[in-house]
C-alpha positions as CSV (number, residue, x, y, z in Angstrom):
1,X,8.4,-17.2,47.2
2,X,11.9,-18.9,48.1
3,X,12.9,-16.4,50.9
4,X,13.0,-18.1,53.9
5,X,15.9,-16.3,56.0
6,X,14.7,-15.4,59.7
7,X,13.7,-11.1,59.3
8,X,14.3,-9.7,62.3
9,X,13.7,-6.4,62.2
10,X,14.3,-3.6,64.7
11,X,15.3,0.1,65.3
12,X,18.6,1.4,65.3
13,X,20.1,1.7,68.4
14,X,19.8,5.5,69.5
15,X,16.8,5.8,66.9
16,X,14.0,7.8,67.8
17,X,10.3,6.0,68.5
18,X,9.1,6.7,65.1
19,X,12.3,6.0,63.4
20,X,11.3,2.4,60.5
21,X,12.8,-0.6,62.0
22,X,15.5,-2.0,60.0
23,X,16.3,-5.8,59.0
24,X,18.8,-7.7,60.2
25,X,21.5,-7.6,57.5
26,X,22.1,-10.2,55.4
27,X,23.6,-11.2,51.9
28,X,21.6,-12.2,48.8
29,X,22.5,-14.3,46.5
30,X,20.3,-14.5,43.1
31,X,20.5,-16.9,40.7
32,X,19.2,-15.7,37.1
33,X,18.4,-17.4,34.4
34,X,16.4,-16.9,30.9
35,X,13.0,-17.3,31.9
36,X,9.7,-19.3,31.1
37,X,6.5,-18.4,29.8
38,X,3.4,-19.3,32.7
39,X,2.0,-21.6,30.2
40,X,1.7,-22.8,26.8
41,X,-1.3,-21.1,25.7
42,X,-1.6,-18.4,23.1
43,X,-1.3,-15.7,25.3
44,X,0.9,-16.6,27.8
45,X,3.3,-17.0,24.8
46,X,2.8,-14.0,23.1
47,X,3.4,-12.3,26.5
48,X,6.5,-13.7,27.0
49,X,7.8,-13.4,23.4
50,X,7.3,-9.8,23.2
51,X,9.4,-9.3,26.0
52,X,11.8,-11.6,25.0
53,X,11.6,-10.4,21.5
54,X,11.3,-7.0,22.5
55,X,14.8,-7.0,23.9
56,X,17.3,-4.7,22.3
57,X,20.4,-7.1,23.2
58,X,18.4,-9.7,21.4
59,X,17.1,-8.3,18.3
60,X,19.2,-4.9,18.0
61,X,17.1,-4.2,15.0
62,X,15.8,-0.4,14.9
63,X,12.7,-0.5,16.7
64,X,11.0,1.8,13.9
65,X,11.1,-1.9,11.8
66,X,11.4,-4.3,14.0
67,X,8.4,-3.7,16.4
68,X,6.0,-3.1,13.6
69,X,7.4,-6.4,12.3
70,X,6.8,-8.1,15.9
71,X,3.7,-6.8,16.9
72,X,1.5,-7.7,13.7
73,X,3.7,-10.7,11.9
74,X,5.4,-12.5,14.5
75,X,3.4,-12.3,17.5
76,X,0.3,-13.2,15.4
77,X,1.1,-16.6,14.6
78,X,4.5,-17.9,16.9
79,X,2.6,-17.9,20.0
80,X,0.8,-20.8,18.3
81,X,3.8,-23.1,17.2
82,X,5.9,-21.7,20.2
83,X,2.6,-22.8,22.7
84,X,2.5,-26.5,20.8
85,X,6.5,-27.0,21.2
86,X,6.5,-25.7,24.8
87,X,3.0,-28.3,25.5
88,X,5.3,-30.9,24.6
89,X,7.9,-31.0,27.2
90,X,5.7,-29.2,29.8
91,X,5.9,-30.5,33.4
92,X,2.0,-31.1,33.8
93,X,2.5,-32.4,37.6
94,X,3.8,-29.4,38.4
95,X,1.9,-27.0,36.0
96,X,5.7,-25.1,34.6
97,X,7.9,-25.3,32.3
98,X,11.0,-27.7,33.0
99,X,13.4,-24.9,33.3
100,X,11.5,-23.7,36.5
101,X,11.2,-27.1,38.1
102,X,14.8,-27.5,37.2
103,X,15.7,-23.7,38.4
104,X,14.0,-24.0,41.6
105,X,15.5,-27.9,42.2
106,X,19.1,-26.2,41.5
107,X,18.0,-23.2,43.8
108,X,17.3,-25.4,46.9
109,X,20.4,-27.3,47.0
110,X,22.7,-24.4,46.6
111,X,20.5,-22.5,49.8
112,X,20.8,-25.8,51.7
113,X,24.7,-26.0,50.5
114,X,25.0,-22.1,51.6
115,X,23.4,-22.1,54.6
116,X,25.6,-25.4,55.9
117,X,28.4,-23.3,55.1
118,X,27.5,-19.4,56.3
119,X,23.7,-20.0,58.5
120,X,21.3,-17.3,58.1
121,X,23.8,-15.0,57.4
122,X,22.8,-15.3,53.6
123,X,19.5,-15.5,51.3
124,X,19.4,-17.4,48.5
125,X,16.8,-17.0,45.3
126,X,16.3,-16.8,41.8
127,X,15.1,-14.8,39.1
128,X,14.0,-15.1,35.2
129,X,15.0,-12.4,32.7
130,X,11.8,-12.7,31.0
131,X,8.9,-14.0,32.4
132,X,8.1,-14.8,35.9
133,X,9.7,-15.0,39.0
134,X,11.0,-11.3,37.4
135,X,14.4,-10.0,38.6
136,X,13.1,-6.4,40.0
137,X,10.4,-8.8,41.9
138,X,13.8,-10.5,43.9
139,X,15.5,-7.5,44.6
140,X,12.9,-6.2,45.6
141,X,12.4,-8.9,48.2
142,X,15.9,-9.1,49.0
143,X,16.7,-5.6,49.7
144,X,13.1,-5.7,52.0
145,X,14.1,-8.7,53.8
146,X,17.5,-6.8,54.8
147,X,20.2,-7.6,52.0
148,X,22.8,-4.8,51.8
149,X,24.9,-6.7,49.8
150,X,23.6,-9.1,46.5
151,X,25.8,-11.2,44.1
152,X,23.5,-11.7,41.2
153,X,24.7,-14.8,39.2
154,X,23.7,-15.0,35.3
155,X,23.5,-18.9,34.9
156,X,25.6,-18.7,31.7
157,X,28.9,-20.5,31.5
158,X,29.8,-18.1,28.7
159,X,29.4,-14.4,28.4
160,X,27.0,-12.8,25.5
161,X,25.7,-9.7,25.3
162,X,22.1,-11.6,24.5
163,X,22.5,-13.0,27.6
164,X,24.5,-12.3,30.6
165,X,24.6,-8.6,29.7
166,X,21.0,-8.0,29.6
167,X,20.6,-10.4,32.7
168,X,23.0,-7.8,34.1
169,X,21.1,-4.6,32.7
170,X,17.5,-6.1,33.8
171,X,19.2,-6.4,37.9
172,X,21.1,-3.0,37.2
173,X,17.4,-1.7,36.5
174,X,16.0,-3.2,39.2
175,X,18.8,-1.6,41.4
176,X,17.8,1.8,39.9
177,X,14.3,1.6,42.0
178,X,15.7,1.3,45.5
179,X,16.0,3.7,48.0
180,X,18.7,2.0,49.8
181,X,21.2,0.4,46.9
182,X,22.6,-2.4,48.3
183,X,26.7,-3.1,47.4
184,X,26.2,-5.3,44.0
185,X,28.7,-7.7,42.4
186,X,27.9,-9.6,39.2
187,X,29.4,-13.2,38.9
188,X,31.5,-13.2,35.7
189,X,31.3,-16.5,32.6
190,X,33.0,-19.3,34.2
191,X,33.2,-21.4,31.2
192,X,37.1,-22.2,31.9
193,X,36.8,-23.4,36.1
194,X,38.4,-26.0,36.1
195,X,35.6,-27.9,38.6
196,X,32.7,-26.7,35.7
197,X,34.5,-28.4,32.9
198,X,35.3,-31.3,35.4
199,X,31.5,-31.7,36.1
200,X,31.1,-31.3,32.0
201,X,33.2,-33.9,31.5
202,X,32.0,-36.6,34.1
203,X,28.5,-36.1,32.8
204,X,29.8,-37.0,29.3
205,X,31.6,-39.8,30.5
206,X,28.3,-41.4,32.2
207,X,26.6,-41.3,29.2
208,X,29.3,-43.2,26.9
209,X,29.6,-45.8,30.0
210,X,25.8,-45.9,29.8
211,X,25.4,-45.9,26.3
212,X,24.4,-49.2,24.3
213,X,27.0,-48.3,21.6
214,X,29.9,-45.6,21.6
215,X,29.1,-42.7,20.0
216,X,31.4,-41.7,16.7
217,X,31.6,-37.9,17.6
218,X,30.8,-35.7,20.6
219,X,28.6,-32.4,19.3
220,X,29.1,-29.5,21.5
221,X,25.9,-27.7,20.4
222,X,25.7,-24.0,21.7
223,X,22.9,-21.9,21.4
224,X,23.4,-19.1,18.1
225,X,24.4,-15.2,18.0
226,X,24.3,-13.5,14.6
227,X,27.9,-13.9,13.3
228,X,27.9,-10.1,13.5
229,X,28.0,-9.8,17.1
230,X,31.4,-11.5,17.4
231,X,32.9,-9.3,14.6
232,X,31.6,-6.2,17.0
233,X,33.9,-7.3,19.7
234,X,31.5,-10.1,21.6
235,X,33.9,-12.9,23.6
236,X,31.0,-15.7,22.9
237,X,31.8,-17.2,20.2
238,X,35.8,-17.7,21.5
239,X,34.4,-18.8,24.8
240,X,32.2,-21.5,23.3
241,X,35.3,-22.7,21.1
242,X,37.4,-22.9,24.8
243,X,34.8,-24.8,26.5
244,X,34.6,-27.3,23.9
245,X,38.8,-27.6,23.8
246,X,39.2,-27.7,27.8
247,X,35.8,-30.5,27.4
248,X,38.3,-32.4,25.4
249,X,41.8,-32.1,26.9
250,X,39.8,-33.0,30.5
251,X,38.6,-36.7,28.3
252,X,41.6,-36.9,26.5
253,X,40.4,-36.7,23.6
254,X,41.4,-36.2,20.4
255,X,40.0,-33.3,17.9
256,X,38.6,-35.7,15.9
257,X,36.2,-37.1,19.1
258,X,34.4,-33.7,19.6
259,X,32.9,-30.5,17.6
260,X,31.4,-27.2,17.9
261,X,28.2,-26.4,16.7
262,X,25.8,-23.5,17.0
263,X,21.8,-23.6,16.8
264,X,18.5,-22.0,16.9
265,X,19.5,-19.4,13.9
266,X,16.8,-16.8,13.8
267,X,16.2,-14.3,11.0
268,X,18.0,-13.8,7.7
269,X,21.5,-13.0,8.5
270,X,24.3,-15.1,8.6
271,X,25.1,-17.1,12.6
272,X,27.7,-18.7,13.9
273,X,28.6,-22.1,11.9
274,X,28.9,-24.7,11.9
275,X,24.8,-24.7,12.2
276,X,23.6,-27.6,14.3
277,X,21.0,-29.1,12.1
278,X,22.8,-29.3,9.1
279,X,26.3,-30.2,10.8
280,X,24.4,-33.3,12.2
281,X,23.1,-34.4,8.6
282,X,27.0,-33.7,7.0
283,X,28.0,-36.2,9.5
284,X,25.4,-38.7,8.7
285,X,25.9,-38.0,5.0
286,X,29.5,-37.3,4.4
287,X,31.2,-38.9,7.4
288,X,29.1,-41.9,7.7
289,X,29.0,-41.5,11.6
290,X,25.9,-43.7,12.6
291,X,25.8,-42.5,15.9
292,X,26.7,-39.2,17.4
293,X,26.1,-37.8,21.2
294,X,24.5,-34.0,21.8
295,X,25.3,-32.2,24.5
296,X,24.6,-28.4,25.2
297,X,27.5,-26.4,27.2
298,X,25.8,-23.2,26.9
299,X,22.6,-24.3,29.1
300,X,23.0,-24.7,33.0
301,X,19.5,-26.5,32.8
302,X,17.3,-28.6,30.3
303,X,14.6,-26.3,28.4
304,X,13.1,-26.1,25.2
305,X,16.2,-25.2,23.0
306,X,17.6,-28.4,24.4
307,X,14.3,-30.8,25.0
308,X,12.3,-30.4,22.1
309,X,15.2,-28.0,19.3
310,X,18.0,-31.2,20.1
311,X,15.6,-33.9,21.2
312,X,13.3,-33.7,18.2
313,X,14.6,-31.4,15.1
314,X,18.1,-31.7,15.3
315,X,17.7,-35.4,16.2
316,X,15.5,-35.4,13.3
317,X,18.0,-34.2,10.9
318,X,20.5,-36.7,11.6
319,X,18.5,-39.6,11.1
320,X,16.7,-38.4,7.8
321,X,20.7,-38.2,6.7
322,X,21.1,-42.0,7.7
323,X,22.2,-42.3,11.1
324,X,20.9,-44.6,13.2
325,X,21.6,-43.6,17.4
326,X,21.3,-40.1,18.7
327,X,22.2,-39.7,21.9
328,X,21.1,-36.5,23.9
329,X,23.6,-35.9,27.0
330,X,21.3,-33.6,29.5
331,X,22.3,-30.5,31.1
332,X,23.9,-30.4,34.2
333,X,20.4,-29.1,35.6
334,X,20.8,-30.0,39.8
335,X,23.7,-32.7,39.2
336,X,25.1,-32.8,42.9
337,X,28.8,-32.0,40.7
338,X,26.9,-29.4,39.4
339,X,25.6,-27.9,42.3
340,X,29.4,-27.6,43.9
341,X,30.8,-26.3,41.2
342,X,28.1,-23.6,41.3
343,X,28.2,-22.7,44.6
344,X,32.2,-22.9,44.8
345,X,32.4,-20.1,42.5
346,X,29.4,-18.1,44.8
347,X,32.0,-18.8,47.6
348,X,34.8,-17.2,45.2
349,X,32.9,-14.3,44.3
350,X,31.6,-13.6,47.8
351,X,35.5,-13.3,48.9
352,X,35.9,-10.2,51.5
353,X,31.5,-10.5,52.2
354,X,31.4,-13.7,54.3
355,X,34.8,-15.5,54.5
């Protein structure tokens, strides 16, 4: 538990004897991201991938075929290769996944950086969609410890319905079981501030200054949506495209330096192209580019899509194809630009609340 605001509580002035004592009021502000399974083991996976499969802003499939279809074909057997990927970049030390270690590392810089700035005035936590620490868990605290007021922040740079919507449903649920509501505001996609593209950019630039060679081509690999979801009105797929053209003009680049890519395609029907894996290979094949650099502008922080999916497969593609250096550019995980630009847009958002 990451609460750690003073919770002074007391009775209402004029209150009568037996009226509850109340906390002192506070703001919370709760970080959420995608979430973790507890471990890497068979059931810990199939756990977490029900739920995560389970979702409806996920797999929007008709329940009637799609839970028949999870429950005794998919959750039989993915636990397994799911468990085996996840035991490969797990953070032993600390017995979690590296999305928690880097969630929590990101978490306790922002709450040192909010505190300098407001004191106890504020509480400052995170939550996992899926998975443990789980978002109705947080409010739940927050709300006990005396928060009448919690901006709830979907770690997303760009806005999908697959993601920050049902980030935003799970803490509109969890809102649902209060007594006392407390005043909500949602941090919108942020994929265009100006000091996130900024902190993009220098971490691109460290890697080509650190690099042994320059890389040919930047890929801006973003995690995949079924192509259908865009042509029903979600901005993701536009966003992704605007990160990657703001990533450029801060370098100044020219098109030809940098491209947009999609990955982890699930399922039968058609994704957002160009797909990762085989956009890697063209390059190698067709282009002739011996070395290309990876980075992922949909992730705040490293994880599985990015540490084994880029580090191993899709890195794998490209040199079956011919080339010769990959180079992975990490998240911005708890990158001290990171961190400001994060918690300059909590100050934005928390505008007319603490000022």
């Amino acid at each position: 538990m990451m609460l750690d605001a003073t919770n002074i509580s007391q009775r209402p002035l004029f209150a009568a004897d037996d009226h509850p004592k109340i906390p002192q009021v506070k703001v919370g502000i709760l970080l959420a991201n995608l979430g973790t399974p507890d471990n890497y083991d068979y059931w810990s996976m199939r756990s977490y991938l029900g739920e995560f499969l389970s979702d409806r802003r996920v797999i929007d499939y008709s329940p009637w075929f799609w839970q028949p279809l999870l429950q005794l074909v998919i959750l039989t057997s993915r636990p397994f290769r799911s468990g085996a990927n996840y035991k490969s970049i797990w953070n032993e030390d600390a017995g979690e996944s590296p999305l928690m270690t880097i969630t929590k590392d990101q978490t306790r810089k922002i709450k040192k950086f909010m505190h300098e700035r407001y004191g106890g005035e504020v509480i400052v936590d995170f939550c996992m969609r899926y998975g443990n620490p789980s978002t109705i868990s947080k409010v739940r605290e927050m709300t006990a410890a005396g928060c009448q007021k919690i901006l709830f922040f979907p770690l997303y740079p760009q806005y999908s319905g697959a993601t920050t919507a049902t980030a935003n449903d799970q803490f509109f649920r969890a809102l649902m079981k209060e007594k006392w509501q407390p005043t909500s505001r949602v941090v919108p996609a942020y994929y265009d501030e100006d000091i996130y593209i900024d902190a993009l950019a220098k971490s691109v630039e460290r890697a080509y200054e650190e690099a042994e060679s320059k890389p040919e081509i930047l890929v801006c690999s973003y995690h995949g949506v079924p192509k259908r979801y865009l042509m029903e009105g979600d901005p993701y797929h536009c966003q992704c495209q605007k990160t990657t053209r703001l990533l450029k003009e801060r370098l100044g680049w020219s098109d030809t330096d940098i491209v947009t890519t999609f990955q982890s395609k699930f399922g039968p029907e058609e994704w957002l192209k160009p797909y990762t894996v085989e956009e890697v290979a063209r390059l190698a094949e067709e282009e002739c580019k011996k070395h290309i650099a990876v980075i992922a502008p949909a992730f705040s922080a490293d994880c599985i899509e990015t540490l084994e999916e880029i580090n191993e497969e899709i890195k794998e593609s490209f040199e079956e194809a011919g080339g010769e250096y990959f180079t992975y550019i990490p998240c911005l995980n708890d990158d001290d630009d990171h961190v400001k630009a994060l918690s300059q847009i909590i100050e934005d958002n928390l505008k007319g609340w603490l000022d």
